[in-house]
C-alpha positions as CSV (number, residue, x, y, z in Angstrom):
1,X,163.3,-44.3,-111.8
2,X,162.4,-41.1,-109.7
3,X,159.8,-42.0,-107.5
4,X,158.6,-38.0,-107.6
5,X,158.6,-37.6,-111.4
6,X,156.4,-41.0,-111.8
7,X,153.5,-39.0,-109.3
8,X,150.9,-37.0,-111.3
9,X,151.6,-33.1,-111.6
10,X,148.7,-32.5,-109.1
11,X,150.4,-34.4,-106.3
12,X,153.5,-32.5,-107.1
13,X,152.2,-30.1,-107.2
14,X,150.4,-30.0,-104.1
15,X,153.4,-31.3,-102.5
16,X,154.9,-28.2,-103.4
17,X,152.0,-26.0,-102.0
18,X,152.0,-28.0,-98.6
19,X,155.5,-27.3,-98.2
20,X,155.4,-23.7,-99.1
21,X,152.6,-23.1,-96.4
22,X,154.7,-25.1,-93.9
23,X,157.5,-22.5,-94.3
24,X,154.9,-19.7,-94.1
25,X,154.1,-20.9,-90.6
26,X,157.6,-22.2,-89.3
27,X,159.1,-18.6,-90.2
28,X,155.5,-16.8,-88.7
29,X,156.4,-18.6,-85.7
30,X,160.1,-17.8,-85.7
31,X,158.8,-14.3,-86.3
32,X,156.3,-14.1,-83.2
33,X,159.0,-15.9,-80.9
34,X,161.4,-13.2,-81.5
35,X,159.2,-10.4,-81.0
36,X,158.1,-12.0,-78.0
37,X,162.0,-12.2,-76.7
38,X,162.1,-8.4,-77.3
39,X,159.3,-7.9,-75.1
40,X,161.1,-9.4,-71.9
41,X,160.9,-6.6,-69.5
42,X,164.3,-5.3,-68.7
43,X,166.1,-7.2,-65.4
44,X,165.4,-4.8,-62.4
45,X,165.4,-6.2,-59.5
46,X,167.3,-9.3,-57.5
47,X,167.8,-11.6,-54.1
48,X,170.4,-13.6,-52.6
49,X,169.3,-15.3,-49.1
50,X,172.4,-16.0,-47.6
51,X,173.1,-19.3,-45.6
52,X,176.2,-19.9,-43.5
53,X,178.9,-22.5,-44.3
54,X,179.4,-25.4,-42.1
55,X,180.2,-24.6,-38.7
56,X,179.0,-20.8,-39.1
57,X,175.6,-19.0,-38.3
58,X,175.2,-16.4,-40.3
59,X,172.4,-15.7,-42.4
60,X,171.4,-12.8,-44.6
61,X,169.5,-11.2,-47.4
62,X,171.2,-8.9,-49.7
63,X,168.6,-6.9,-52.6
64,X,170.1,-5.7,-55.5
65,X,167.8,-2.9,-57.6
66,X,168.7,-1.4,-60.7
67,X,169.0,2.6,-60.0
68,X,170.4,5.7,-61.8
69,X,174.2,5.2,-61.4
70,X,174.2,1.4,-60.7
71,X,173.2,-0.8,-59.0
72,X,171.7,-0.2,-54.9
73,X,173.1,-3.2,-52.7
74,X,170.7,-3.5,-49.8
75,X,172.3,-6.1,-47.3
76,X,171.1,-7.1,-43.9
77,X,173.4,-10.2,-42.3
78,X,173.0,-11.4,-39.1
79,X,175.3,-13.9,-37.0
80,X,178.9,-12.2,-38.0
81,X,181.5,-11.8,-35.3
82,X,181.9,-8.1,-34.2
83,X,183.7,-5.5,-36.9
84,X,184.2,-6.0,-40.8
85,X,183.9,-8.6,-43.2
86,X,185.0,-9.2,-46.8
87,X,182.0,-9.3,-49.4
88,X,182.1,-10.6,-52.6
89,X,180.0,-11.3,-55.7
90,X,182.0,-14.8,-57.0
91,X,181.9,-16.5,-59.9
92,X,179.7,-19.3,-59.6
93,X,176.2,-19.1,-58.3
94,X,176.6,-22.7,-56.6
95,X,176.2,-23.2,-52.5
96,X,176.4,-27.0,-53.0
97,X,180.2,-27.1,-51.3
98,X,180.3,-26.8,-47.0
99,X,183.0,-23.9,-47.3
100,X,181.2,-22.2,-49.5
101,X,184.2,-22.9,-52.2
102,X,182.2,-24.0,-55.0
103,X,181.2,-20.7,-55.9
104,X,184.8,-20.0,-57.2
105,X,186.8,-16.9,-57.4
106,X,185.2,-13.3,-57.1
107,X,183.6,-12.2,-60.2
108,X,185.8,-10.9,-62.5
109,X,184.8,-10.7,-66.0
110,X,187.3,-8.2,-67.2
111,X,190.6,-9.6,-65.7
112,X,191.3,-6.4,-63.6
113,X,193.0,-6.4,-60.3
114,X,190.9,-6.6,-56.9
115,X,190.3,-3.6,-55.0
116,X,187.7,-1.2,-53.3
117,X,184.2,-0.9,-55.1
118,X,185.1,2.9,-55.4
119,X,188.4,2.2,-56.9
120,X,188.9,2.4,-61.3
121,X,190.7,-0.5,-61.1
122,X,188.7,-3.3,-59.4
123,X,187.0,-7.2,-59.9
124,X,183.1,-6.5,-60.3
125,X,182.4,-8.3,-57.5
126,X,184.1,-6.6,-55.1
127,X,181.6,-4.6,-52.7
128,X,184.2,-3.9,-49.9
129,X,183.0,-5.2,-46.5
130,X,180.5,-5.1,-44.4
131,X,180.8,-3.5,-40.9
132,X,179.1,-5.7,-37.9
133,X,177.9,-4.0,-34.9
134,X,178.4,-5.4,-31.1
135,X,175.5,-7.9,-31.5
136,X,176.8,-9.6,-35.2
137,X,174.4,-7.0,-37.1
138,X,175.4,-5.3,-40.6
139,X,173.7,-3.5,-42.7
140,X,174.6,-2.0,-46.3
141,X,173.0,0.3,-48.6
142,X,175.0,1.5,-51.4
143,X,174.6,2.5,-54.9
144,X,177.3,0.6,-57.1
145,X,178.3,1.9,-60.6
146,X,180.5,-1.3,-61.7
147,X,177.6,-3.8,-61.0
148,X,175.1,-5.0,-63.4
149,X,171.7,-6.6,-63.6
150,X,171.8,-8.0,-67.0
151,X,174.3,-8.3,-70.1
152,X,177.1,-10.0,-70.8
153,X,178.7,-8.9,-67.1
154,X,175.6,-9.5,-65.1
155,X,175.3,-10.9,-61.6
156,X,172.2,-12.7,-61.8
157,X,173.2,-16.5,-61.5
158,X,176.4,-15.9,-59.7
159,X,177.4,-16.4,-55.7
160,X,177.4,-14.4,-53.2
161,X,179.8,-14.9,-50.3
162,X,180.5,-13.0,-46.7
163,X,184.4,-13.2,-45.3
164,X,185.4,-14.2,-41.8
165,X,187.6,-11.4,-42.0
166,X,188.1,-7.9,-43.6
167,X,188.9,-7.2,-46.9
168,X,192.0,-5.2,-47.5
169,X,191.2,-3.4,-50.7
170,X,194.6,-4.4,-52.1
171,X,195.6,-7.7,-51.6
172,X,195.7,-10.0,-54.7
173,X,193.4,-11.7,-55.5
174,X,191.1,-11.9,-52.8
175,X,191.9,-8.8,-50.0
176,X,192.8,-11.2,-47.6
177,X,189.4,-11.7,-46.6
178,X,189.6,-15.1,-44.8
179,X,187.2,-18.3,-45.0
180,X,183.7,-17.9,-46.2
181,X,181.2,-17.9,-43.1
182,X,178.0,-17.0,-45.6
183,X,177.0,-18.3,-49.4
184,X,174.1,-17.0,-51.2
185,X,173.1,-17.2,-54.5
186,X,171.7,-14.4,-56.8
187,X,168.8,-14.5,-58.4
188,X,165.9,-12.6,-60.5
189,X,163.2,-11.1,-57.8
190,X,159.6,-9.3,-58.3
191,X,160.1,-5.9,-58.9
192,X,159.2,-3.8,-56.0
């Protein structure tokens, strides 16, 4: 015997209603929490704070702010031996490993070959190097076309790492940079 057909057409019936008016709410709702997902303002600005690896001292913040043309890198590092230093967006936005390893390779989500961040052909994390003065001191500011704040090749979530040495521009896969002395991570920031 069905249990449904043995209830009086009013409780069907009503059954039917309650469930119509559930679906009118469940897809009101999927409606407002989709406009509200559309209303996310845009990703415009981010932070890394970078901390040294074991047995290093250098330390660092590096702003990145969505700009005509790219993306301006603002780094100022502290604590770096005298001359120039690979710097690298990697893959993995995870400082959890001494040597700054966990982070993983640089950040490369179109398979290309490493190089300069003014070459055509280059991984999107390469930024070049920064340039210490006498007293450990660099400073960057550059506008970088092949960076992003959001999409599917964004940098927000992923590491950020300063070299021991300098990066060669050419040398595959890395530019010969050396051991990591510096891991940040990247992450959303207030808009300035």
């Amino acid at each position: 015997m069905n249990t449904i057909h043995s209830l009086p057409s009013f409780l069907r019936f009503g059954g039917a209603l309650v469930a119509a008016a559930f679906l009118t709410q469940f897809t009101r709702a999927a409606d407002e929490h989709a406009a509200h997902m559309m209303a996310v303002p845009a990703i415009t600005s981010a932070v890394a704070v970078l901390i040294p690896t074991e047995g290093n001292d250098v330390h660092g913040t590096v702003r990145f702010t969505k700009v005509a043309g790219g993306v301006r890198v603002v780094a100022d590092v502290t604590g770096l031996t005298p001359g120039a230093h690979g710097f690298h967006v990697h893959e993995f936005g995870d400082a959890s490993s001494a040597d700054g390893t966990a982070a993983g390779g640089h950040f490369n989500p179109a398979h290309g070959n490493h190089g300069g961040p003014a070459d055509a052909q280059r991984h999107a994390g390469d930024l070049g190097n920064l340039e210490a003065d006498a007293s450990g001191h660099a400073t960057l500011d550059h506008v970088d076309a092949g960076l992003s704040l959001d999409g599917g090749n964004s940098i927000i979530g992923r590491g950020l790492i300063v070299h021991a040495s300098p990066d060669d521009l050419k040398t595959q896969p890395t530019g010969n940079a050396g051991k990591r002395v510096a891991c940040g991570v990247i992450g959303l920031a207030k808009a300035p």
